[in-house]
Gaussian input, Z-matrix of N, CA and C with variables (Angstrom, degrees):
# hf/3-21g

backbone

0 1
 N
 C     1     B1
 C     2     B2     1     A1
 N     3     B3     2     A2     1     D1
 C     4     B4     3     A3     2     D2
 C     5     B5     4     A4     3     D3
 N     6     B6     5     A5     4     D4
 C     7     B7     6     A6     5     D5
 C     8     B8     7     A7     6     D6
 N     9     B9     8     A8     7     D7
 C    10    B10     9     A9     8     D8
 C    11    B11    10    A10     9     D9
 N    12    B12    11    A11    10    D10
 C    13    B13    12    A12    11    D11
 C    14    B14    13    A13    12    D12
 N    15    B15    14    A14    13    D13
 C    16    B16    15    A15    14    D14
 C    17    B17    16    A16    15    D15
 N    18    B18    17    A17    16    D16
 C    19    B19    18    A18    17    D17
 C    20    B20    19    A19    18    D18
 N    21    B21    20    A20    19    D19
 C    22    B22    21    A21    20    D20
 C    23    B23    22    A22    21    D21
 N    24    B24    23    A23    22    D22
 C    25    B25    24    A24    23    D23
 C    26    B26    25    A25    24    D24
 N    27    B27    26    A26    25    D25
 C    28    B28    27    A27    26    D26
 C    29    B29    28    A28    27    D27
 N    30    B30    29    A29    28    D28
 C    31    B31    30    A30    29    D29
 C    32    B32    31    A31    30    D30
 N    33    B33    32    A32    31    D31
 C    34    B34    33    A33    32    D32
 C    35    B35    34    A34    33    D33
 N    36    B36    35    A35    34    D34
 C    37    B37    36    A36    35    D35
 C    38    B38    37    A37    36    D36
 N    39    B39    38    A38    37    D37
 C    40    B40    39    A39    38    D38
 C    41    B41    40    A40    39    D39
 N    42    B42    41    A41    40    D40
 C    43    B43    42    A42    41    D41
 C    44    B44    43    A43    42    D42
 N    45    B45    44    A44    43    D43
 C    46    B46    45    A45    44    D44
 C    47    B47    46    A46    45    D45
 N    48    B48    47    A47    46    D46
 C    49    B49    48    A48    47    D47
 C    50    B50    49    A49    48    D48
 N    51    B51    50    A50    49    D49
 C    52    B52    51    A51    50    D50
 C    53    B53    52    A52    51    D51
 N    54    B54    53    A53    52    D52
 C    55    B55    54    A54    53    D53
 C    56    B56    55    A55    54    D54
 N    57    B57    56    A56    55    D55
 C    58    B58    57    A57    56    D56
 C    59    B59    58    A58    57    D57
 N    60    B60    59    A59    58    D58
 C    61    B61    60    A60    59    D59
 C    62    B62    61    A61    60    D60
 N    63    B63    62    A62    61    D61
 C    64    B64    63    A63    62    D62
 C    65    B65    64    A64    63    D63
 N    66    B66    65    A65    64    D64
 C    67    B67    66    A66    65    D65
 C    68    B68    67    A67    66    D66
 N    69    B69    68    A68    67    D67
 C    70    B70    69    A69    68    D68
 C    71    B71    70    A70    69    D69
 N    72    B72    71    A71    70    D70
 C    73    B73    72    A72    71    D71
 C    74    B74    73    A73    72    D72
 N    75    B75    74    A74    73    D73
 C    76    B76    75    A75    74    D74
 C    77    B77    76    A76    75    D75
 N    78    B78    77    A77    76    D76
 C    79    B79    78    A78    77    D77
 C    80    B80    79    A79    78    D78
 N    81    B81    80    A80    79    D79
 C    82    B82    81    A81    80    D80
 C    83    B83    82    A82    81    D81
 N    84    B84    83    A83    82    D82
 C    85    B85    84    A84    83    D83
 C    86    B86    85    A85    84    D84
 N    87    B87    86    A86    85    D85
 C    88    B88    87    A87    86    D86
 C    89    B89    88    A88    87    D87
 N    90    B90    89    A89    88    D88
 C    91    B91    90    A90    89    D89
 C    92    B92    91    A91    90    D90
 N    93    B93    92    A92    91    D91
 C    94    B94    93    A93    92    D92
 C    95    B95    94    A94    93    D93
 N    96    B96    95    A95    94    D94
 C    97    B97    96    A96    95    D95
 C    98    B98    97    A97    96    D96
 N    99    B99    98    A98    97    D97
 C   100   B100    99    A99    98    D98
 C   101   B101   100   A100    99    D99
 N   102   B102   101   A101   100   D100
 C   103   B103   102   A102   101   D101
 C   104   B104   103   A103   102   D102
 N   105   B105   104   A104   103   D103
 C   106   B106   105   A105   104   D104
 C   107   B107   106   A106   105   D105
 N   108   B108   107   A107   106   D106
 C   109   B109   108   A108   107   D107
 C   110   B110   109   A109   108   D108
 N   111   B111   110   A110   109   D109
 C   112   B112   111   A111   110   D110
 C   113   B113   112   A112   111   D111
 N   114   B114   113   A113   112   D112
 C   115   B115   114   A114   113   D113
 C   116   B116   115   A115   114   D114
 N   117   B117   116   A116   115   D115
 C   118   B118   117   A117   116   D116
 C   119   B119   118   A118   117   D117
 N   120   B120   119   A119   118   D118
 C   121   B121   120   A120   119   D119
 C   122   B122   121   A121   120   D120
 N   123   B123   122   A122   121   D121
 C   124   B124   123   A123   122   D122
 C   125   B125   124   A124   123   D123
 N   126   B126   125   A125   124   D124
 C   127   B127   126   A126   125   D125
 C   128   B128   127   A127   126   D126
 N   129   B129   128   A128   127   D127
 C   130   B130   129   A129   128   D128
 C   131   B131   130   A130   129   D129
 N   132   B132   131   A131   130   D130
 C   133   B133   132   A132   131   D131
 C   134   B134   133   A133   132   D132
 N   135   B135   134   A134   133   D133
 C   136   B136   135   A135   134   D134
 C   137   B137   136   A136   135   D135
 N   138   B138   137   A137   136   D136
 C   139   B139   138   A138   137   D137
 C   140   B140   139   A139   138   D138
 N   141   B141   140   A140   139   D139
 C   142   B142   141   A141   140   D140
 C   143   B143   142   A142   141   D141
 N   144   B144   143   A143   142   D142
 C   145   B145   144   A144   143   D143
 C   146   B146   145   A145   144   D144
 N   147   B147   146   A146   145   D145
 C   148   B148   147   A147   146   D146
 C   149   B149   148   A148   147   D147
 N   150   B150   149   A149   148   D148
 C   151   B151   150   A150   149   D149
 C   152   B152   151   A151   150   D150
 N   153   B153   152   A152   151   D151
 C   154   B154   153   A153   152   D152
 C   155   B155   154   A154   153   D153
 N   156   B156   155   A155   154   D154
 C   157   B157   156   A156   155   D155
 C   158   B158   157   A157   156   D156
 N   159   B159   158   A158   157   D157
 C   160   B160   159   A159   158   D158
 C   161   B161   160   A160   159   D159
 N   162   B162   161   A161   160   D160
 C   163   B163   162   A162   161   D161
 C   164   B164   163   A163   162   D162
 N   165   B165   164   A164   163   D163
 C   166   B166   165   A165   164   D164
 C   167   B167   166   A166   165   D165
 N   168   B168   167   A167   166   D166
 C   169   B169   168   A168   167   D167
 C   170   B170   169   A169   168   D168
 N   171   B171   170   A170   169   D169
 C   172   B172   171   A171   170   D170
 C   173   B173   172   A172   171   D171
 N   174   B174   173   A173   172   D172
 C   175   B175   174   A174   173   D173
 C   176   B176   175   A175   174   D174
 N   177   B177   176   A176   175   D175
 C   178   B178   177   A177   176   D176
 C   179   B179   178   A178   177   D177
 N   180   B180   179   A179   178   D178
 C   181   B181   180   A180   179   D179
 C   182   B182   181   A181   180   D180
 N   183   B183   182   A182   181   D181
 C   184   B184   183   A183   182   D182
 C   185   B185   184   A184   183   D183
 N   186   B186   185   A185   184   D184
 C   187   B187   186   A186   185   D185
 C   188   B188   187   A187   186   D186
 N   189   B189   188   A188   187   D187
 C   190   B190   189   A189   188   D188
 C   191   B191   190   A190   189   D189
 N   192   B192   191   A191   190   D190
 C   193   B193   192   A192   191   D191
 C   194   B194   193   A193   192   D192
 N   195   B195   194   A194   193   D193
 C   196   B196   195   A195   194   D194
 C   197   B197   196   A196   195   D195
 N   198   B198   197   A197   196   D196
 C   199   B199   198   A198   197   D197
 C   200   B200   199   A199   198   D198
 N   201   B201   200   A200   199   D199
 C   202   B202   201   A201   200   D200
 C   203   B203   202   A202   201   D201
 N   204   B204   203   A203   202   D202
 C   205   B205   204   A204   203   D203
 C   206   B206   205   A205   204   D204
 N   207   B207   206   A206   205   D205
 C   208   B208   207   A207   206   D206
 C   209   B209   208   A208   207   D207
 N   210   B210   209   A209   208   D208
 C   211   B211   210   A210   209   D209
 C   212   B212   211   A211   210   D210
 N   213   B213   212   A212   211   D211
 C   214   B214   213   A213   212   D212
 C   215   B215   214   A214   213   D213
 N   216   B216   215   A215   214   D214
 C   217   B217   216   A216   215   D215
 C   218   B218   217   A217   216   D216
 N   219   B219   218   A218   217   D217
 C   220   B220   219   A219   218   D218
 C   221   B221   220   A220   219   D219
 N   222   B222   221   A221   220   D220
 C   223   B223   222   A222   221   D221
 C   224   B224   223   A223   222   D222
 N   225   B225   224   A224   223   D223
 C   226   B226   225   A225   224   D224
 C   227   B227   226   A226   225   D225
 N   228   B228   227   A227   226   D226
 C   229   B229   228   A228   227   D227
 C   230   B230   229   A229   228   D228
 N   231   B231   230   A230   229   D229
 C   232   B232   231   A231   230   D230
 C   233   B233   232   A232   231   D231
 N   234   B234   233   A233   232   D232
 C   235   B235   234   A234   233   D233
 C   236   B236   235   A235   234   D234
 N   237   B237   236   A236   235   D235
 C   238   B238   237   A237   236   D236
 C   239   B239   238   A238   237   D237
 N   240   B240   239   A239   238   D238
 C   241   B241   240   A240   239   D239
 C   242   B242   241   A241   240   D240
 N   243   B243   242   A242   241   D241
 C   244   B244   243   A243   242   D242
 C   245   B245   244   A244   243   D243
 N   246   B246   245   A245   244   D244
 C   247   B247   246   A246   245   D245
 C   248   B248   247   A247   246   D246
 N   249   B249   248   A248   247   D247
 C   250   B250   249   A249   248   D248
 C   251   B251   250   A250   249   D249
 N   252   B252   251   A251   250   D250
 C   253   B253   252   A252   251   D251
 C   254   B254   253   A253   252   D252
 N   255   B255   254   A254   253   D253
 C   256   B256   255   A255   254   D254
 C   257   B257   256   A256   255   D255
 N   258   B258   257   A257   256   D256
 C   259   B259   258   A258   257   D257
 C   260   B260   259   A259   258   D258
 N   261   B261   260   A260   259   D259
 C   262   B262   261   A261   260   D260
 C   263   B263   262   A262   261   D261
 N   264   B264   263   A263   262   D262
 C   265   B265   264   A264   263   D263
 C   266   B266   265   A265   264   D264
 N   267   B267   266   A266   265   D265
 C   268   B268   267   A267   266   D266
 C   269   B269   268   A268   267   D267
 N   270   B270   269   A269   268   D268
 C   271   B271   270   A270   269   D269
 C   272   B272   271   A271   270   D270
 N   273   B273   272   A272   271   D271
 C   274   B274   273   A273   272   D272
 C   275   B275   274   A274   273   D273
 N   276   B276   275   A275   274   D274
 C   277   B277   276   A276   275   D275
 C   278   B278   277   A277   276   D276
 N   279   B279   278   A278   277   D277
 C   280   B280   279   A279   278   D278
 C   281   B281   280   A280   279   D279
 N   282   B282   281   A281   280   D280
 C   283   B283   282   A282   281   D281
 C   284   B284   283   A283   282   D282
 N   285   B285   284   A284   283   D283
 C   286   B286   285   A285   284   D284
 C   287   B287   286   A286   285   D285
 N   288   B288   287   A287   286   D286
 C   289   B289   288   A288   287   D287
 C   290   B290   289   A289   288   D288
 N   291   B291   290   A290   289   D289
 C   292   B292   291   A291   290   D290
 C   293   B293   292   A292   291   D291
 N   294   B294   293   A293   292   D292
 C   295   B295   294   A294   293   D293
 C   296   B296   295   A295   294   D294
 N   297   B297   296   A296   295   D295
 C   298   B298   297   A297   296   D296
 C   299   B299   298   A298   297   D297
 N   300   B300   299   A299   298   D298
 C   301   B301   300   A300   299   D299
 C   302   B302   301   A301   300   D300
 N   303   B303   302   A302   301   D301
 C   304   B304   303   A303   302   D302
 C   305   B305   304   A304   303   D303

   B1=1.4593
   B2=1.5273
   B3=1.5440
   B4=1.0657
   B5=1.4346
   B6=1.6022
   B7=1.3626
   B8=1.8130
   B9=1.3133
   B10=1.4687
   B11=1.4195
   B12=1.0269
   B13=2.0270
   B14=1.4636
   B15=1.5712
   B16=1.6083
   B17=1.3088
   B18=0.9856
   B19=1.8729
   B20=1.2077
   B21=1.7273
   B22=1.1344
   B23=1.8623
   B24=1.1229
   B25=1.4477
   B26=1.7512
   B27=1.4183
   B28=1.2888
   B29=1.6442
   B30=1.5427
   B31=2.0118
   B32=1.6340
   B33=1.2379
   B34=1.4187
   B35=1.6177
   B36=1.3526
   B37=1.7853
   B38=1.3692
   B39=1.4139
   B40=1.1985
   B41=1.7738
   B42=1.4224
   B43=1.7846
   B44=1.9429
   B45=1.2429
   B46=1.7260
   B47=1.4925
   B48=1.6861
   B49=1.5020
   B50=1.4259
   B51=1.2776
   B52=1.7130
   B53=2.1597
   B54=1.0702
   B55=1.3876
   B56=1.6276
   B57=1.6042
   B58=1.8903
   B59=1.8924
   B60=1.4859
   B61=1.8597
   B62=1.7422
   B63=1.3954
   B64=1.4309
   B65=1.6388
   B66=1.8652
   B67=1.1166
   B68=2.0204
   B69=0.8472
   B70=1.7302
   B71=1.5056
   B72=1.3563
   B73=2.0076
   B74=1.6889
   B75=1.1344
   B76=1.7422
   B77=1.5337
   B78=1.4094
   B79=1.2681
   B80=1.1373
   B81=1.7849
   B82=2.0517
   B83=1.6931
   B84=1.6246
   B85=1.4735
   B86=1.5370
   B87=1.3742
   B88=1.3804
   B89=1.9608
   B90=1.0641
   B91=1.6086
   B92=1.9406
   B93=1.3306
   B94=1.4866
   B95=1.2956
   B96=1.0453
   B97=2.1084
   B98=2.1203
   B99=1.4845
   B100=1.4694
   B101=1.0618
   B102=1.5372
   B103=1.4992
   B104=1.9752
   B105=1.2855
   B106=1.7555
   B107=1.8944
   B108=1.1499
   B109=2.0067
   B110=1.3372
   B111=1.2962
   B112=1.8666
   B113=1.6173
   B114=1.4647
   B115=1.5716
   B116=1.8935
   B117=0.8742
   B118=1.6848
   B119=1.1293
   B120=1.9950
   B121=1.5538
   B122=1.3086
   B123=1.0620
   B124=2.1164
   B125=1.5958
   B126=1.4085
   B127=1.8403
   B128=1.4442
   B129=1.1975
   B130=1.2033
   B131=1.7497
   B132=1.1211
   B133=1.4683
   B134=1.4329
   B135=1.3069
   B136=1.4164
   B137=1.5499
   B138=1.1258
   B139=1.6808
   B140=1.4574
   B141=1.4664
   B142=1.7986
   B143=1.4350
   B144=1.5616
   B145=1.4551
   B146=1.8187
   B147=1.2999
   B148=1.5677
   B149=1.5274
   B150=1.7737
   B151=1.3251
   B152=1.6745
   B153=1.2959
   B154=1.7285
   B155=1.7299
   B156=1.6691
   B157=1.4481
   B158=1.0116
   B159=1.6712
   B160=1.9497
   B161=1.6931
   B162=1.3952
   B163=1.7685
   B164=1.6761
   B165=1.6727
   B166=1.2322
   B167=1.2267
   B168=2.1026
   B169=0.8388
   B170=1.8742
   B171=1.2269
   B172=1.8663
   B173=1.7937
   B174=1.0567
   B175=1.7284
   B176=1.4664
   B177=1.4699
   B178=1.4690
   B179=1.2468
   B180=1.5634
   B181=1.4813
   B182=1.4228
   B183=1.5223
   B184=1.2796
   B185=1.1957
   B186=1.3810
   B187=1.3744
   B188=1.5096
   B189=1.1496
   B190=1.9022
   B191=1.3764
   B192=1.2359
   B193=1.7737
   B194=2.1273
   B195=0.9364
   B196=1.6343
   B197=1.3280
   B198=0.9237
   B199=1.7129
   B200=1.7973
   B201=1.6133
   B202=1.3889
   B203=1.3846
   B204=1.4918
   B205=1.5394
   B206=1.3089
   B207=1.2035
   B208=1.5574
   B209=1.8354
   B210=1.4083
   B211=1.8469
   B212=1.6661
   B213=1.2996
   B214=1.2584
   B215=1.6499
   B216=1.1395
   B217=1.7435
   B218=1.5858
   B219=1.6416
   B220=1.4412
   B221=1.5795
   B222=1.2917
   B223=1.3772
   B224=1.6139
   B225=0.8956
   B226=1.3912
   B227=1.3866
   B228=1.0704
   B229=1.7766
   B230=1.2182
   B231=1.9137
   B232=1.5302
   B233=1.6034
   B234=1.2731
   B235=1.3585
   B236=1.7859
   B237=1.1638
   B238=1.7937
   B239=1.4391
   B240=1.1965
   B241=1.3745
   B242=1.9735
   B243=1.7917
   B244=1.3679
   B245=1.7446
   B246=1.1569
   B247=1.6666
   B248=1.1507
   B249=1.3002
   B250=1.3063
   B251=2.1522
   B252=1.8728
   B253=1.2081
   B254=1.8547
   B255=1.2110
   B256=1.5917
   B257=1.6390
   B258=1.3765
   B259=1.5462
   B260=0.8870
   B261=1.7546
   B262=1.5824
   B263=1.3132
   B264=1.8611
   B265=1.6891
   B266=1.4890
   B267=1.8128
   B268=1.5625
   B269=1.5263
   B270=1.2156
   B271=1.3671
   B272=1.9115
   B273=1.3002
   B274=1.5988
   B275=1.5505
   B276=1.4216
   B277=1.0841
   B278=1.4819
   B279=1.7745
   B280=1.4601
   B281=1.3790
   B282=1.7668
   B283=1.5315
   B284=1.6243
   B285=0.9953
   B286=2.0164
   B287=1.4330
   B288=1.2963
   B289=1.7106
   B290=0.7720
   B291=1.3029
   B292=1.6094
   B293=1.8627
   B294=1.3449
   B295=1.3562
   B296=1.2913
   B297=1.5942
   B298=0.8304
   B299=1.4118
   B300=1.2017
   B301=1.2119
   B302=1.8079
   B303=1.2275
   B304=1.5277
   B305=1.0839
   A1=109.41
   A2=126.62
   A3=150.63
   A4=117.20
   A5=122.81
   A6=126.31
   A7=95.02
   A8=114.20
   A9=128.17
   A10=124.20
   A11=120.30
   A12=109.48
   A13=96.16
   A14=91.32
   A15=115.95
   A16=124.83
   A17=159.20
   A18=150.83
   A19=97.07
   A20=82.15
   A21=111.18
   A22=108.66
   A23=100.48
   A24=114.16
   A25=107.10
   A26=125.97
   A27=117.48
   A28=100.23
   A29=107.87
   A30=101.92
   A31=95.08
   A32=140.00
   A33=136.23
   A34=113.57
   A35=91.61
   A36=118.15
   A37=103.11
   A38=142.27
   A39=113.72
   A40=93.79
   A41=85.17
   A42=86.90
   A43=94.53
   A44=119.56
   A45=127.94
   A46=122.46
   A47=114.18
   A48=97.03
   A49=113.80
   A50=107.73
   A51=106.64
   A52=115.02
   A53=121.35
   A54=124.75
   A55=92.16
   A56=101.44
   A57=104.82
   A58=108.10
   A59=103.21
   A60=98.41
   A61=102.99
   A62=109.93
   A63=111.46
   A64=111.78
   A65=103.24
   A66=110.53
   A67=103.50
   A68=109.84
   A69=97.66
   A70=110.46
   A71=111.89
   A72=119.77
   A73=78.67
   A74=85.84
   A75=101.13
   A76=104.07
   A77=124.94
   A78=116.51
   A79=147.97
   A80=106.14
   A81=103.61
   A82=93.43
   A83=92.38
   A84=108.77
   A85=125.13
   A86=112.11
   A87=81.79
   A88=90.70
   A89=104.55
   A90=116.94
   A91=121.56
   A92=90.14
   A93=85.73
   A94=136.86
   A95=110.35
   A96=111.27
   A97=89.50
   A98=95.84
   A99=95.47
   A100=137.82
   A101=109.25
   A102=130.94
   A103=107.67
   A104=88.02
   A105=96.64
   A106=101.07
   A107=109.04
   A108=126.33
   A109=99.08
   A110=102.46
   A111=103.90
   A112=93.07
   A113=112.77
   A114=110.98
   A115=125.64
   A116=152.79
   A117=170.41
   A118=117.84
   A119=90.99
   A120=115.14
   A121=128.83
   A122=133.09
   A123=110.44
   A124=101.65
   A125=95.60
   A126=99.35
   A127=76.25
   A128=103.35
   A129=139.18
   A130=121.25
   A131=93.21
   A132=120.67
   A133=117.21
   A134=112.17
   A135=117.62
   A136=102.78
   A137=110.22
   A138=122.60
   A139=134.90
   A140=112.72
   A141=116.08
   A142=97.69
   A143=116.67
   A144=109.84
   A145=102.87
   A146=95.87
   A147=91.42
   A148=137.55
   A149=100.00
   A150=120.56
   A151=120.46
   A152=116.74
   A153=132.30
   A154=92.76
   A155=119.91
   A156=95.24
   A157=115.67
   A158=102.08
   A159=124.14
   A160=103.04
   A161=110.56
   A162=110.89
   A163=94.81
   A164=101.52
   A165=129.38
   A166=99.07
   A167=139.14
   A168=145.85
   A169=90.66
   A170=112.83
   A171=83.78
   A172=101.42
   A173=107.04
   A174=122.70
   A175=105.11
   A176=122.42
   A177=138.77
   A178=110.32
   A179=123.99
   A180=107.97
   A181=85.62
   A182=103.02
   A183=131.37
   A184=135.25
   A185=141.04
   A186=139.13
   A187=106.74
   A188=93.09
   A189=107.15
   A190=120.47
   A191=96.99
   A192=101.12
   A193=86.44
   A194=121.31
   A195=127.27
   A196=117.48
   A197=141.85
   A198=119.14
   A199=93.58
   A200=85.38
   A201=96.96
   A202=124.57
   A203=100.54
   A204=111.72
   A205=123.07
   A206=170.52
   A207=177.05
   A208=74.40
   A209=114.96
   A210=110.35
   A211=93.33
   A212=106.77
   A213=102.17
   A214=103.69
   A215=106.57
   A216=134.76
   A217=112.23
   A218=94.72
   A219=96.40
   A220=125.70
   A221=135.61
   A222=133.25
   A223=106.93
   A224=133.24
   A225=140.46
   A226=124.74
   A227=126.55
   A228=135.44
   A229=98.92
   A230=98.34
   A231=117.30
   A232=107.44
   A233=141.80
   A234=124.87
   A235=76.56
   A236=127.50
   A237=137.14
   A238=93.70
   A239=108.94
   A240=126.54
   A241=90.36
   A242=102.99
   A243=106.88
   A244=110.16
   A245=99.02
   A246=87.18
   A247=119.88
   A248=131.99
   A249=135.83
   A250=112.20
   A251=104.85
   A252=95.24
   A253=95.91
   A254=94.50
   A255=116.92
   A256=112.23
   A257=117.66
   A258=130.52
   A259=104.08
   A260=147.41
   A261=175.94
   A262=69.95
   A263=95.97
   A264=118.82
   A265=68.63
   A266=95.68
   A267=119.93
   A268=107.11
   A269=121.33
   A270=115.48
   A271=96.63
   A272=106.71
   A273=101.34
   A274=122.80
   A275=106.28
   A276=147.51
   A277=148.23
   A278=102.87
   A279=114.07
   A280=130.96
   A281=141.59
   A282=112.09
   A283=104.95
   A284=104.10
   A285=119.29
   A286=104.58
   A287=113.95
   A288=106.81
   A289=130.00
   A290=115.88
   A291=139.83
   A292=104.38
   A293=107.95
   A294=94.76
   A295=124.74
   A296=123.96
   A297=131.31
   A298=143.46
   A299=136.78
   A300=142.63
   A301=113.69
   A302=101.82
   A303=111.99
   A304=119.43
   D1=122.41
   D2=140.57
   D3=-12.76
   D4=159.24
   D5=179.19
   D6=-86.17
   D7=125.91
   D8=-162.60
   D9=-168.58
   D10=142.19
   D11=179.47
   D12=-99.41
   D13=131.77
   D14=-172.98
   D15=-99.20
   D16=-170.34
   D17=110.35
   D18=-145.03
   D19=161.50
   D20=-178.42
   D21=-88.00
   D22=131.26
   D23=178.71
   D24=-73.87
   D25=-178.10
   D26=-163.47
   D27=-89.65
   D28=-37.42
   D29=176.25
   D30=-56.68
   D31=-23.64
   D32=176.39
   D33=91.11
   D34=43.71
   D35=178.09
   D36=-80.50
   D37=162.51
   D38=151.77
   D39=-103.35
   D40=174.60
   D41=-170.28
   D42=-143.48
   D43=142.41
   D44=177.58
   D45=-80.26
   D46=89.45
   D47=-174.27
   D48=-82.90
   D49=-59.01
   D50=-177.03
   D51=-101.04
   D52=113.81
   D53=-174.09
   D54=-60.40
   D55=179.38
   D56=164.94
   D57=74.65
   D58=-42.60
   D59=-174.87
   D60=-48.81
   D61=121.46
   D62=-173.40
   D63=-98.89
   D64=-24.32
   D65=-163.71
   D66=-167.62
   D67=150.07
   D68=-175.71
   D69=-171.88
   D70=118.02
   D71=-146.66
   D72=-133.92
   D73=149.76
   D74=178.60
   D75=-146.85
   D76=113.68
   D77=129.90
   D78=-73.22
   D79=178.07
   D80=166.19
   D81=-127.02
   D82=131.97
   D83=148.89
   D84=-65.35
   D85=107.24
   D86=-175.78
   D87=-109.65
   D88=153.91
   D89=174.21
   D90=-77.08
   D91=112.47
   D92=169.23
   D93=-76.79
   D94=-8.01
   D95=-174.30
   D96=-142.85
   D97=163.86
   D98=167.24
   D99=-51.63
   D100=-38.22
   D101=-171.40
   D102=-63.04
   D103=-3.60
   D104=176.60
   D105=49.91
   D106=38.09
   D107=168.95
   D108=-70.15
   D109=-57.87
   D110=-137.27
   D111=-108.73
   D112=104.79
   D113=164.99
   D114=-101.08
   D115=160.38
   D116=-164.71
   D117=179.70
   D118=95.56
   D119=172.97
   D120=-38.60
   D121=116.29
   D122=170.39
   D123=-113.63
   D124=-169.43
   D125=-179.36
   D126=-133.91
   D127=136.12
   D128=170.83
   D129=16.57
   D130=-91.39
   D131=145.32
   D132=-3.64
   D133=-52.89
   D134=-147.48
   D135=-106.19
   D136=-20.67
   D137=179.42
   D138=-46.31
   D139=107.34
   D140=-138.39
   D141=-80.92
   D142=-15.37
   D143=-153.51
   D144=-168.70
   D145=78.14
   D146=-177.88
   D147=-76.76
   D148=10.82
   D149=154.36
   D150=-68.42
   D151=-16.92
   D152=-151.25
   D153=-111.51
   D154=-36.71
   D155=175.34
   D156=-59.43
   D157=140.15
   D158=-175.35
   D159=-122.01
   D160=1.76
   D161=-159.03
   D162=-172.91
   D163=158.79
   D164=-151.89
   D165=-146.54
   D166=116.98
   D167=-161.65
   D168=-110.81
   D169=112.80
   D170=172.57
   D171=-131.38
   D172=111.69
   D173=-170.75
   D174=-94.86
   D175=130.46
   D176=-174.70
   D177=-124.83
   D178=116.29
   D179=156.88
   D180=-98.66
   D181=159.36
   D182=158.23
   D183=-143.76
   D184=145.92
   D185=-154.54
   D186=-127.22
   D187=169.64
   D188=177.96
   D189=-56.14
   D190=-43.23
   D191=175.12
   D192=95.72
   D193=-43.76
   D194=-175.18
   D195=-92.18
   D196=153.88
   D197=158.75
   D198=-90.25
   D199=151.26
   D200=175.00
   D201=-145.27
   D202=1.35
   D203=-169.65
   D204=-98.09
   D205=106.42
   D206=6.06
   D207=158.71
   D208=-64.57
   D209=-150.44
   D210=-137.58
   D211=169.46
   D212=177.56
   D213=-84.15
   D214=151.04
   D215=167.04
   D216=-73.10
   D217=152.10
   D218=147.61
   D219=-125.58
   D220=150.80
   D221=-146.68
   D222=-137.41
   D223=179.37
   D224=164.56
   D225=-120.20
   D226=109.99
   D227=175.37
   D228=-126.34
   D229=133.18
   D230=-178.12
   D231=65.54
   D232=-39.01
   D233=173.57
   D234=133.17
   D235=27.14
   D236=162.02
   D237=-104.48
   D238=140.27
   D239=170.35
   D240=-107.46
   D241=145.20
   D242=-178.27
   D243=-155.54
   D244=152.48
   D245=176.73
   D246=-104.00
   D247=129.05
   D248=-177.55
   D249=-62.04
   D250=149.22
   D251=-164.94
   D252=-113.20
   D253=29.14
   D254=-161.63
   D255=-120.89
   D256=-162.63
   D257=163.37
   D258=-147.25
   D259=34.91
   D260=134.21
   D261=-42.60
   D262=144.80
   D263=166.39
   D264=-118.65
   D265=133.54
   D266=172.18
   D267=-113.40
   D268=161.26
   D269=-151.51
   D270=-166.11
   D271=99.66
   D272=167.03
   D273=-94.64
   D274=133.24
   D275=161.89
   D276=-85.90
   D277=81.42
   D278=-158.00
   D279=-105.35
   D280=98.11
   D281=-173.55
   D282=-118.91
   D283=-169.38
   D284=-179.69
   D285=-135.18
   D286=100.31
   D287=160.77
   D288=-117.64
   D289=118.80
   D290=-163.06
   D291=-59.70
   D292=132.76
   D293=160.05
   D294=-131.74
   D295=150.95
   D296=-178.03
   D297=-39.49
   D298=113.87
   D299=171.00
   D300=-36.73
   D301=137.01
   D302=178.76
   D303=-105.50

C-alpha cells in the first residue's frame, strides 16, 4: 500500500480513501477569552482544555501519485520549507473550521 489516507472500516479492515495523502497533522484552536479573539493551536496531546476548542487546523501534503517532475522540488508543509527525495509534484493543503458554540 501506497502513501494514502486510510480507515479503518467497522469489521476493522483498513480500507484506501484518498491516494497521494503523503502526510496529514491536525490541530485544535483552542480559545483564550470568551470573545473567541485569541486562539493557540496544539496537537492533540497538548490540549489544556478541550471544552475551549473553537477551531480545527487540518494540514495535507499531497503528491502526484506519478512522477512528473524533470528533478525533485522543494515545497512548503506547515510553514517548513523541504526538499523533496522524489519527482512527486507535492502540493499543501490547508483549512480552519470553526466550530460551533454550545
Amino acid at each position: 500500500m501506497g502513501e494514502a489516507l486510510y480507515r479503518k472500516n467497522f469489521s476493522g479492515k483498513r480500507e484506501e480513501l484518498i491516494p497521494g495523502i503523503e502526510n496529514m497533522q491536525i490541530l485544535y484552536g483552542v480559545c483564550a477569552d470568551s470573545n473567541r479573539d485569541t486562539l493557540i493551536y496544539y496537537k492533540a496531546a497538548q490540549v489544556p482544555n478541550w471544552s475551549q476548542v473553537c477551531s480545527v487546523d487540518v494540514d495535507l501534503l499531497i503528491n502526484s501519485i506519478d512522477s512528473v517532475l524533470l528533478k525533485p522540488e522543494n515545497y512548503l508543509f506547515q510553514g517548513e520549507s523541504m526538499t523533496a527525495t522524489d519527482r512527486l509534484l507535492h502540493k499543501n493543503w490547508e483549512t480552519y473550521i470553526a466550530l460551533r458554540e454550545t
